[in-house]
C-alpha positions, 0 to 999 in steps of 0.5 A, a space after each residue: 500500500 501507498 500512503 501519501 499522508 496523514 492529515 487532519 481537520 477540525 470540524 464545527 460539529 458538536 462532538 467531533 474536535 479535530 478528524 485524522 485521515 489517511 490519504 492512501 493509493 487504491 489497494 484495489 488490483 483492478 484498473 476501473 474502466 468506468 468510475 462515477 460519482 453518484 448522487 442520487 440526483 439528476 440536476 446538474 449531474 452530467 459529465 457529457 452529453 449521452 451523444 459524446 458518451 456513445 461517441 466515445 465509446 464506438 471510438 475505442 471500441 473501433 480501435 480495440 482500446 479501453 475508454 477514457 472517459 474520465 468520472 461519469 455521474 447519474 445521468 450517464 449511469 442511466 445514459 448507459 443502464 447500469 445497475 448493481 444487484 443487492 440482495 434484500 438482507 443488504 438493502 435492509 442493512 444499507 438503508 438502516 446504515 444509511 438512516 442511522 447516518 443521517 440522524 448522526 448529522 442532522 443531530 450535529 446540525 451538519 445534514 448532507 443535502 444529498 441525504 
């Protein structure tokens, strides 16, 4: 693994002080051929038109080459109907996760607006 530092920062909630991270290479052996940034909303979501997304691809795809496309967002995850399959024990869990998230920040006052 590759650490490129130790960092800190203090945050204005209400319990929190200061918030020590590690910045560090992904471990993950696999190099992505799409990567996205998902919020769970449309407005000001797209990284490309869906024309340059297809563009892009049937170029790469004539050369025989992967694509770069960069970070995609929601509306190219639709553009291209991507999914991801979660059983129903994992959805209970990630919906209690993502509840128990959400009362934590909005207990500290400090309430995602994507939540």
């Amino acid at each position: 693994l590759a650490y490129f530092g130790c960092h800190s920062l203090r945050m204005p909630w209400r319990y929190s002080g200061k918030v020590y991270f590690v910045v560090m290479r992904n471990f993950v052996p696999v190099q992505p051929w799409l990567t996205f940034d998902l919020k769970g909303a449309t407005a000001n979501r797209r990284a490309l038109t869906a024309r340059a997304l297809h563009q892009i691809h049937a170029q790469a795809g004539e050369a025989g080459a992967a694509c770069a496309y960069g970070t995609l967002r929601d509306w190219e995850w639709l553009d291209i109907s991507m999914s991801v399959e979660v059983s129903e024990g994992d959805k209970a869990a990630l919906a209690e996760m993502v509840a128990a998230d959400a009362a934590f920040l909005a207990e500290q006052g400090a309430l995602d607006y994507s939540l």
